[in-house]
Each structure stands twice: as C-alpha cells, then as structure tokens.
C-alpha positions in Angstrom: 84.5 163.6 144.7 83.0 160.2 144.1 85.4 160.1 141.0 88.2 160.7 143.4 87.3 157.9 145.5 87.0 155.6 142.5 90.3 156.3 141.8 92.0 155.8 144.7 90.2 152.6 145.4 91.6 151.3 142.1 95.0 152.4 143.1 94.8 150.4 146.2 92.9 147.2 144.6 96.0 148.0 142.0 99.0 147.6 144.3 97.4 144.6 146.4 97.3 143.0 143.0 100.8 143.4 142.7 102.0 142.8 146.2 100.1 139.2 145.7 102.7 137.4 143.2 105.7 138.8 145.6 103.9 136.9 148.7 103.2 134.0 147.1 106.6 133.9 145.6 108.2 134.5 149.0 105.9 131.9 150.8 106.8 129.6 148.5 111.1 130.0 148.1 110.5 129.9 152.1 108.9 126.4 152.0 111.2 125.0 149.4 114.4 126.4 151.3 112.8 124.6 154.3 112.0 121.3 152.8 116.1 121.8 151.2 117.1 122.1 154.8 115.5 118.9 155.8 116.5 116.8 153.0 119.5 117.7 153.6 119.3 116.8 157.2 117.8 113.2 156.3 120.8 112.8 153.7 123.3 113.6 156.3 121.7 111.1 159.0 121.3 108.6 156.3 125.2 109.0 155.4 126.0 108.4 159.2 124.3 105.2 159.1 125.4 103.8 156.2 129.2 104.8 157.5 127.6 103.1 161.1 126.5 99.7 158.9 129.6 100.1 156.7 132.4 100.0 159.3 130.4 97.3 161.4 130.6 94.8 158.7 133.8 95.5 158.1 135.1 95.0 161.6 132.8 91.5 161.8 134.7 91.2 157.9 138.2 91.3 159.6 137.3 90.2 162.8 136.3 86.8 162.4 139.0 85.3 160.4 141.4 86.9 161.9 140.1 85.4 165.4 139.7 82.2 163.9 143.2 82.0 162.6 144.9 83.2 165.8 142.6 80.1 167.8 143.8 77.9 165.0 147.4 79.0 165.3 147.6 78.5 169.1 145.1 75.2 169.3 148.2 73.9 166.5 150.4 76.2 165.4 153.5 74.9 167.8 155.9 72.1 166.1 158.8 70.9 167.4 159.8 68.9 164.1 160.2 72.4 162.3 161.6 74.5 164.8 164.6 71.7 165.5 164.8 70.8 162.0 167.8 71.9 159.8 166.8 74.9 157.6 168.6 77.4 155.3 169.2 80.6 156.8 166.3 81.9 154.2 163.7 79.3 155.2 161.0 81.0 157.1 161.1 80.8 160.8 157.5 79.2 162.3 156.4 83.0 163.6 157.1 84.1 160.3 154.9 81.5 158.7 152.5 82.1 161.5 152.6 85.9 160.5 152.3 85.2 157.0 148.9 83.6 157.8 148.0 86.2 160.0 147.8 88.8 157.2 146.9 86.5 154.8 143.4 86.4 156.6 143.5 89.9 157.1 143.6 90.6 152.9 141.1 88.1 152.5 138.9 89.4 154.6 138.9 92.7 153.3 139.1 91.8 149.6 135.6 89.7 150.5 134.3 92.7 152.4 134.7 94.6 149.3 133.0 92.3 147.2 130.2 92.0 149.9 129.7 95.8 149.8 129.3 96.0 145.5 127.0 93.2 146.1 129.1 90.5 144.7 128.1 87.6 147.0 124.5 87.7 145.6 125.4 88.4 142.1 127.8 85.0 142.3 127.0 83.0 145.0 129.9 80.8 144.5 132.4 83.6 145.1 131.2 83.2 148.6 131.4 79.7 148.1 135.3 80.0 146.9 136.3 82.4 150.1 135.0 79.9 152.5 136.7 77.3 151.0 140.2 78.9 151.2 139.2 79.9 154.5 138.4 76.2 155.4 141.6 75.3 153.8 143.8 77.5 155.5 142.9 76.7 158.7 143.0 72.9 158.5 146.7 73.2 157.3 148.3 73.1 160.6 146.3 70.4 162.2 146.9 68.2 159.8 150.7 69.0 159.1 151.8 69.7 162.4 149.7 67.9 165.2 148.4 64.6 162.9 152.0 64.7 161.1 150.8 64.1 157.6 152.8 66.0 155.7 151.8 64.6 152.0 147.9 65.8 153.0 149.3 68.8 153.7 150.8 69.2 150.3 147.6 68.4 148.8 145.9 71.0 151.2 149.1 73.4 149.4 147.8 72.3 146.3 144.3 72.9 146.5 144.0 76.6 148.5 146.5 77.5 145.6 143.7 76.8 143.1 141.2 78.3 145.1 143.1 81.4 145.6 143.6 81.8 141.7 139.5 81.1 141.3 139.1 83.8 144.5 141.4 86.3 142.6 139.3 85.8 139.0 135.7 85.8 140.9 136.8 88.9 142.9 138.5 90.8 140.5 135.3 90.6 138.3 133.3 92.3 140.6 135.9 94.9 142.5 139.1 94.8 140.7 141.0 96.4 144.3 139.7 93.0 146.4 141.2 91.0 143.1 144.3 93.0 143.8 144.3 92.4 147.7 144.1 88.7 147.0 147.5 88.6 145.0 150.1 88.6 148.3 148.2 85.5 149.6 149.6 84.0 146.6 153.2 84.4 148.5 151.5 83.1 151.6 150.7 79.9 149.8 154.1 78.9 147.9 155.6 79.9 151.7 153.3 77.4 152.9 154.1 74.6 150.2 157.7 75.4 150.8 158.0 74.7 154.6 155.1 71.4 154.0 158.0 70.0 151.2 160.5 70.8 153.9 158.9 68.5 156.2 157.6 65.7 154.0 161.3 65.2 153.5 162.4 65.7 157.2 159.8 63.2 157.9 161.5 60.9 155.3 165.0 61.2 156.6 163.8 60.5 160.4 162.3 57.0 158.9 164.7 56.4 156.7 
C-alpha cells in the first residue's frame, strides 16, 4: 500500500515537472508577443511624427520663398518700359517672366528641403550659405531693373545668381543628387532673366540715344 502511494506521488511530482517548462515557455512567448505589440505601436506613433515634422518643414520649405517672391513680384514686378517695348513674338511676356520666377522658387525650395532632410546644411554650411544667396539675388532683380531702372546692375545681378546656381547645383547634388537635379530648370529661369535684362539695357539705350 505505502509502495502504491510512493508511486503515484512520483507520478504526480513527474508530470508537474513536465508541465513547468510548457508554463514558463508560454508565460514567456506571451510577454514577448506583448512587448512586439508595443514596439510596434511606438514605431507606428514615431513614423506619424516624423511624417507630422517631415511635411511641416516642407510646407515652411516652399512656403516662404514662394511668399517672399510673390511680395517681391507685386511690391516691383510691374514695368511699363517692358510691357510697351518692342519684342519678338518669342520674347517672354512679363507674367511669363513672373511665372518663371514663381517656380523657380518653388524648385529651390524643395531641392534645399531635400538637402535639409539628409542633413546637408550641417554637413556644409555653406550650401546654406549658397541657397540664400540665390535667394537674395533673385529677389533683388526687379527692384533694381525695373523700379531703380538700372539695367547694367541687373546684368551683373544675371551674372552672379548664374554662378551661384551652378555652385547650388554642385553643393546639392553632392549630398542628394534629386535636389541637384531640381536645381537644373532654374538654369532656364536665369538666361530668361538675362535675356529680357539685355533687352532693356538696350531699350534704355535707344530712349537716350
């Protein structure tokens, strides 16, 4: 009898020994599925705000140029000297120049939001340095051309955002060859711009002449 009793005992102490591993084992796949769930949840909130931070600076990217260059435009964008001036059927019409500028700002903008977001800016501070400068550029262009009237400034304004356009494009394109690429039409935008500031230098001639 006391042999049975043994016996049984050991059976139970037997299968409690092996029901110990499959608790832990359960226990523990249950906390690691429920720390997976949270990380997971964390990663998802962090992606939102990052997208959040990510599409504010982008708007403030676009935003402020482009606000900047439609002030400029209707502080000093009108000219009666071009608009009554004899043109080729080709030359570009003032809204067209005005557009031209308009998106010009907009590619800039972006192409320096993209460098902003890889870090660029504070691996080469001067690429900051260079947008600015075309910025500053572009935007003293038709004060000086067509509300002071000096047209040869303005050519040497032409002269210089063309250079700092090509040093944008190389600075850019090191860090985020895409904002390189966006900077290339504003290469058009700037030989439009020369063109219609050599069209008045000589207009202005003529009417002195």
């Amino acid at each position: 009898m006391a042999s049975q009793q043994d016996e049984l005992k050991h059976r139970i102490t037997t299968k409690s020994q092996q029901n110990e591993p499959q608790q832990t084992e359960q226990h523990t796949k249950s906390a690691h599925d429920s720390d997976s769930k949270t990380n997971k949840n964390i990663n998802k909130s962090t992606r939102k705000q990052i997208a959040k931070r990510g599409l504010k600076s982008l708007t403030i990217a676009l935003m402020i140029p482009l606000l900047l260059t439609l002030l400029d435009i209707s502080l000093f964008g009108s000219s009666y000297q071009y608009v009554s001036m004899e043109k080729p059927f080709w030359f570009p019409r003032l809204w067209a120049l005005h557009l031209a500028c308009l998106g010009s700002s907009l590619l800039m903008g972006l192409s320096a939001w993209l460098v902003w977001a890889e870090g660029g800016f504070h691996r080469q501070p001067m690429a900051m340095l260079l947008y600015l400068s075309q910025l500053g550029l572009s935007l003293a262009w038709d004060p000086v051309v067509f509300k002071a009237g000096a047209t040869r400034i303005g050519l040497v304004l032409c002269m210089a955002l063309f250079g700092v356009l090509i040093a944008c494009f190389r600075a850019f394109k090191n860090v985020n060859p895409i904002a390189g690429d966006l900077v290339k039409p504003c290469f058009g935008w700037a030989v439009l711009l020369s063109l219609a500031n050599l069209k008045l230098v000589y207009h202005y001639e003529e009417i002195n002449i």
